[in-house]
C-alpha positions, -999 to +999 in steps of 0.1 A: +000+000+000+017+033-009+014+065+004-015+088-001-014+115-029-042+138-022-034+139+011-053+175+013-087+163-001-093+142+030-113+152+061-093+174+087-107+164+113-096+131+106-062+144+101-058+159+130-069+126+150-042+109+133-016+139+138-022+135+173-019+097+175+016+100+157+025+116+193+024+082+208+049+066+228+072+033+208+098+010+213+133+028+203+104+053+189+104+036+161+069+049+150+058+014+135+022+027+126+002+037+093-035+049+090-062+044+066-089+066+065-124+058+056-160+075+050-169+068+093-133+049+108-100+050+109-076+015+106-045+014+125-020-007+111+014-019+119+039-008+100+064-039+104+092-026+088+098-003+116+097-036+139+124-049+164+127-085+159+148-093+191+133-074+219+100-074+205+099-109+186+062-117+192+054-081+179+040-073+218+055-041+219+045-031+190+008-032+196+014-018+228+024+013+211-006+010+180-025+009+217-013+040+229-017+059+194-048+044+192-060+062+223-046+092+212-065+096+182-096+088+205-092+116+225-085+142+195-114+126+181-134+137+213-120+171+214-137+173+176-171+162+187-173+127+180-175+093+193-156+062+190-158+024+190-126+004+190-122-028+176-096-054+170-097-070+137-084-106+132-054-097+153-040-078+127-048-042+125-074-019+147-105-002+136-116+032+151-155+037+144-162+074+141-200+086+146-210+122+150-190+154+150-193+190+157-210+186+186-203+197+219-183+167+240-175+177+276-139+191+277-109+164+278-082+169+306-062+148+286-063+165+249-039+192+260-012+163+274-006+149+241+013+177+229+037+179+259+039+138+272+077+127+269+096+100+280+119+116+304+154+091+310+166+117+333+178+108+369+150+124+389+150+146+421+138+120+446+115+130+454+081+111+471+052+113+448+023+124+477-003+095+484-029+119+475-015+119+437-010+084+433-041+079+445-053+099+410-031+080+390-049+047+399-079+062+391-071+057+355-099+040+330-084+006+333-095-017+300-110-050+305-079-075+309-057-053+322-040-041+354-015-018+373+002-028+404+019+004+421+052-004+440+067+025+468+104+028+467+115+018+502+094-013+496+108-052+495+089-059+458+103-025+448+141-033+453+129-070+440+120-055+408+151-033+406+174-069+409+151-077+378+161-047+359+195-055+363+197-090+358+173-079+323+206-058+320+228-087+322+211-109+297+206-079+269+236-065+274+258-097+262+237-102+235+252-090+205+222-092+184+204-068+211+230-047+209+232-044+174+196-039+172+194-013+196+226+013+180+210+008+145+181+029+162+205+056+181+202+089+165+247+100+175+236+137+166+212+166+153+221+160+121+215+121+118+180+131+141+168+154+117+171+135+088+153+101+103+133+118+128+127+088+144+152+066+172+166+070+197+179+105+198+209+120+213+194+145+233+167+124+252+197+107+270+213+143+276+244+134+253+262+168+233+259+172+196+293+158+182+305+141+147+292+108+143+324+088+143+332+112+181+295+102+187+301+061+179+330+056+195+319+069+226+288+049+229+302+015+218+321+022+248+289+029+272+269-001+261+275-029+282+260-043+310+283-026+340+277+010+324+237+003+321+236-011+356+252+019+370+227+043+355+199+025+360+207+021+397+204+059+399+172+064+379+159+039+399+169+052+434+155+087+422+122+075+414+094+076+436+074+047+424+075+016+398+044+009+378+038-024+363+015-028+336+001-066+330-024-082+306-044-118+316-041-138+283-009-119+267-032-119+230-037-090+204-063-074+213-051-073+252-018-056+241-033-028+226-061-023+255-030-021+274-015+003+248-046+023+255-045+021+298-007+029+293-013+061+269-041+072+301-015+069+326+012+084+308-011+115+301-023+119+335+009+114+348+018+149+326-013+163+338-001+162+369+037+170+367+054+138+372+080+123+346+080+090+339+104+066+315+106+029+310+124+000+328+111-031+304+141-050+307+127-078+330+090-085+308+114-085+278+129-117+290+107-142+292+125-161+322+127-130+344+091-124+337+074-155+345+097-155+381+091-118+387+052-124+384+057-153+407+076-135+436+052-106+432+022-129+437+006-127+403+014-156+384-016-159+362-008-123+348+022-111+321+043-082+329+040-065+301+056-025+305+071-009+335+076+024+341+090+044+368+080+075+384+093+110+400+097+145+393+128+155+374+136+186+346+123+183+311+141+167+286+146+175+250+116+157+227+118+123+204+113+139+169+084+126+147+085+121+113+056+142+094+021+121+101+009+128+066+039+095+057+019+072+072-015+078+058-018+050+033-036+056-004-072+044-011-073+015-027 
């Protein structure tokens, strides 16, 4: 399917829906989504040429993320007047049913969050999130088949889930395909950023704008498993909270109703001033996962995303590349 032509000749509210879903949170930010639009939906598909084949193999992630821009383009669609049904269609793409329009909708909370959610990687301040906030936080729309478990730092399944990290670390880190995987998605410097807008930029992890061979050499010296261990022992010890996101079958359509719960949380979590980033070494490892849902007393649920939380500076934003790329052509 190529890419649409008269890109301008379609309807802008249903642009702007898919402008703000391109906001999304991904994997390495990969962006691995493309739209179709229709007389009364929008289909979500995956784009699996932006896929990661060894931390994501089952394509989890990845729907996770369709999840979260799927949600996205829900709420811009609310803040345009109209309503939506989501549906799943034979595990392969997702169908947003748009009825109405123009009228009036209550005012979303959330709309204005899309613009200015980010993944922040910074060490944070330390400190506590108050009860009273995290007691809005689990007051999130949760979708059927999926939960959040909130751990404290100070707390024994909070430093258990911090020796998960870093054995996830330890496996990842001496895996030369992982590796591999992972630097062809580093963006070294502005200029490489700009031209993919997409990766893992520079400036998210708070590095300086150098050559690329200055850039290279340096990180092929900073991935490895001692150097991640040390970082993420700080980020960790920094954060006021760790937020586990499971699903109860691990299938399609629970992936991106977690994508959807995720995208809440992350939004609310901007609402209300707290960073956040991710910590998904221990579900990406199948081993670690099944034993860390054991010792945390829910074995008949999959660890699917973890988060931590805290209050920290602003980082510099992922780029995105322009959403009118990944509207596909009529057939």
């Amino acid at each position: 399917m190529g890419v649409m032509n008269n890109i301008v000749a379609q309807n802008s509210d249903y642009l702007f829906m898919i402008e703000s879903a391109c906001k999304a949170p991904s994997g390495h930010n990969t962006q691995p989504w493309l739209f179709k639009i229709g007389a009364s939906e929008i289909d979500i598909y995956p784009d699996f040429s932006k896929e990661l084949p060894i931390v994501d193999p089952s394509h989890r992630e990845l729907f996770v993320s369709l999840g979260c821009a799927t949600e996205n383009l829900c709420i811009a669609a609310h803040e345009k007047g109209y309503h939506t049904e989501v549906k799943v269609i034979e595990n392969s793409f997702i169908r947003v049913l748009l009825t109405g329009g123009k009228e009036k909708l209550p005012d979303s909370l959330l709309f204005p969050q899309i613009a200015v959610r980010q993944t922040n990687k910074r060490v944070y301040n330390g400190e506590a999130i108050p009860e009273s906030t995290i007691n809005i936080l689990k007051m999130v729309p949760i979708e059927p088949s999926v939960s959040i478990h909130f751990y404290r730092n100070g707390t024994v399944d909070y430093e258990r889930i911090a020796g998960w990290v870093y054995a996830g670390n330890r496996l990842q880190m001496n895996d030369e395909a992982f590796k591999t995987e992972l630097t062809d998605w580093m963006r070294y410097n502005k200029k490489q950023q700009d031209n993919t807008r997409d990766g893992l930029s520079y400036a998210t992890f708070g590095a300086p704008n150098i050559p690329l061979f200055m850039a290279k050499f340096i990180m092929s010296k900073l991935i490895n498993e001692k150097t991640q261990n040390k970082g993420d022992q700080k980020k960790i010890a920094s954060a006021s909270h760790l937020v586990l996101f499971t699903t109860k079958d691990n299938t399609v359509e629970q992936w991106v109703a977690l994508g959807r719960t995720l995208e809440r949380m992350l939004l609310c979590t901007t609402q209300v001033g707290i960073a956040n980033a991710y910590l998904n070494q221990p579900n990406e490892e199948s081993g670690i996962a099944k034993e860390m849902a054991k010792q945390l007393q829910i074995p008949t649920e999959y660890p699917t995303v973890l988060i931590r939380l805290g209050y920290g500076k602003r980082m510099p934003y992922s780029l995105r590349r322009d959403y009118r790329s990944c509207i596909l052509s009529e057939e």
